[in-house]
N, C-alpha and C positions, 0 to 999 in steps of 0.2 A: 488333397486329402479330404476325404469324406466327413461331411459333419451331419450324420441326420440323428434329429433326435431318438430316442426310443422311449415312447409316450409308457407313464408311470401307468398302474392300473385307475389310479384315480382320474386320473384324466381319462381313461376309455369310460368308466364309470360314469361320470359328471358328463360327458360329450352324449353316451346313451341315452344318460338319463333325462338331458334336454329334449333331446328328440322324441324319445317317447312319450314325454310328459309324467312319468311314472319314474319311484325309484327304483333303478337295475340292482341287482344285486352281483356280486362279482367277486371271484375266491381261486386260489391258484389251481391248476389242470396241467396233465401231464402233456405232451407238444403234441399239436396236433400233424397227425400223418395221413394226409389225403394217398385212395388209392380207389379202384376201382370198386376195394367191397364195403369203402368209405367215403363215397361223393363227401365235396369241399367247394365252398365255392372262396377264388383265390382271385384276386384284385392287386394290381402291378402298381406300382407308384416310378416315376420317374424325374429325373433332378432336369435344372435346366439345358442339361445337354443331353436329355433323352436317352440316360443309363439309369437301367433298373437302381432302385434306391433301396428300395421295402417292397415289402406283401403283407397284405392282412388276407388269412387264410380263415374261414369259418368252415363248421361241419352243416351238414344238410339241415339239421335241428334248428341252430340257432339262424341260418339265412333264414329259413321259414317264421320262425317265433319276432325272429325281429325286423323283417320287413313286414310281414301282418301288422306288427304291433306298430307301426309307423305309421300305416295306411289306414288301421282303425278298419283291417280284416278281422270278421270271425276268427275265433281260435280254431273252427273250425276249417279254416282255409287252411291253415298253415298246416295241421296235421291230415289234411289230402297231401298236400305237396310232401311232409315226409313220407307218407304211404305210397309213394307216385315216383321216389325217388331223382325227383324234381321240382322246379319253381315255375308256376306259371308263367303267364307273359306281367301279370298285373306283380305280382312278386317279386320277382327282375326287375323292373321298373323300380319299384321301390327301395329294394337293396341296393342297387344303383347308383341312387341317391345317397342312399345311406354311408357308402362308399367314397361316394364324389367328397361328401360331407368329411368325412374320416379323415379327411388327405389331412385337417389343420391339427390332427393329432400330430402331424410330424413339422407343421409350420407355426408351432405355439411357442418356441423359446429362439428368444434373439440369437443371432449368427449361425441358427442353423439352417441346413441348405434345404429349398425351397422345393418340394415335391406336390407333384397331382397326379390323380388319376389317368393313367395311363389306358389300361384293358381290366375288365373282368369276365371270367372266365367261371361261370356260374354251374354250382351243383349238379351233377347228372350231363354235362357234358363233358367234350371230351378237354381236356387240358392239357395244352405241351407239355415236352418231358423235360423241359430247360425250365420250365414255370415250375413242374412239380421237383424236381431236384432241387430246386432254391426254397422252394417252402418246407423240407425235410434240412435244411440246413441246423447243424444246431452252433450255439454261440449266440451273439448278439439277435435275443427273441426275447419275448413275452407270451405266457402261454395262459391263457385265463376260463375259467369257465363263467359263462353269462347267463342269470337268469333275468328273462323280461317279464315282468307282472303279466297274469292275467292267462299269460302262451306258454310259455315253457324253458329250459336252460338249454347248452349246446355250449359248446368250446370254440374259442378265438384266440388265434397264436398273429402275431407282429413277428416279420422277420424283417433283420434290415442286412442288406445283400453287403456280398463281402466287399 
């Protein structure tokens, strides 16, 4: 039986807002639906026996707002990259991290099962149909809109796989 946690928003918050150094702001959003005329960039987490566990799905906005705001890019970086319908190679790298980071959203409460980053599959590429099926999943999710000081807000949805 599956035990992964499903991180509270305050925890995405406080986990954010470390990283940026800034305080995020964060408020509920309707689920986020990655699709062709909505690049997403979507990040796999897997348990110790290398079954999907979770996704943390982001829209194009916030990959860009909050890997900038990581790396201490211009704001103007990031709104190339949404104008661009992509993330650089410096932006990827960073959300990346931010990702890898992410995974202890799901490993912060004793006896639940241990996940990490597995693949991210970032904005403006293409994304399996078995990835984007699991991330329209509705049920056990969290759907949140995030603003990062200084960049701009975007949507992050948690899903934890059935």
């Amino acid at each position: 039986m599956s035990r992964v946690h499903l991180p509270a928003p305050k925890e995405v918050r406080d986990l954010f807002t470390d990283l940026i150094g800034k305080e995020v702001e964060i408020g509920p959003a309707a689920p986020l639906a990655p699709s062709a005329k909505r690049p997403c960039t979507v990040a796999v987490y897997v348990d110790d026996r290398l079954q999907w566990a979770a996704l943390i799905g982001m829209d194009l906005a916030l990959s860009a707002h909050l890997s900038a705001g990581i790396g201490l890019v211009a704001p103007q970086g990031a709104d190339d990259a949404i104008a661009a319908g992509t993330l650089n190679e410096v932006l990827r790298e960073n959300l990346h991290e931010v990702l890898n980071i992410s995974a202890s959203l799901f490993n912060s409460v004793p006896g639940a099962d241990h996940l990490r980053l597995h693949a991210v599959h970032h904005a403006g590429d293409r994304t399996p149909t078995d990835v984007l099926v699991q991330a329209l999943t509705l049920g056990r999710r969290t759907d949140l809109r995030v603003g990062v000081p200084l960049y701009g807000e975007g949507v992050l949805s948690v899903v934890l796989a059935n």
